[in-house]
Structures are given as C-alpha cells and as structure tokens.
N, C-alpha and C positions, 0 to 999 in steps of 0.2 A: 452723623458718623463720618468718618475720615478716616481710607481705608491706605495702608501704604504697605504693600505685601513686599515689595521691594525691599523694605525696608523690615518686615517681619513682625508692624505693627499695625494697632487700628484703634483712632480714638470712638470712644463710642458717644453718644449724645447725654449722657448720664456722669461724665467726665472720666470714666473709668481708660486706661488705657491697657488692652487684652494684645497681649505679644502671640506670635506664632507656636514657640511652644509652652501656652495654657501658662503662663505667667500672668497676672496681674498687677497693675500699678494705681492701688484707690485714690480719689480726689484728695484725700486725708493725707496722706502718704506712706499711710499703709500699705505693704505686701503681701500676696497669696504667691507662694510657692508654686513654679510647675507642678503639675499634678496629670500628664500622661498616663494613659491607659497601658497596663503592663502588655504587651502582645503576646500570643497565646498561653495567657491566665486564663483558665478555667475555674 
C-alpha cells in the first residue's frame, strides 16, 4: 500500500487506487462513484 493523504489518495496492494472522498479508481479502469455517508440520515 502507498498512502499519500496529502495528496487525498492511496494505492492499495490489489492495484485499486481509493481517493479520500470514497472514490474509486480500478486496475481495469473502471470507476465507483463517491459514495459518502449522508450525515444525519436516519
């Protein structure tokens, strides 16, 4: 893993690259959508 908070990312060992907010970047180079938790949803 390779963690670069400064920078608001972090390679993970599986090649996936996880951004700070809940972004994803797959080895494919497919995308998952942020997907944050609404704050206070109930």
């Amino acid at each position: 893993m390779a963690a670069h908070p400064e920078q608001g990312w972090s390679l993970l060992c599986n090649g996936v690259v996880l951004f700070e907010d809940t972004g994803e970047l797959l080895p494919d180079g497919g995308v998952i959508e942020p997907h944050r938790p609404l704050v206070g949803a109930s």
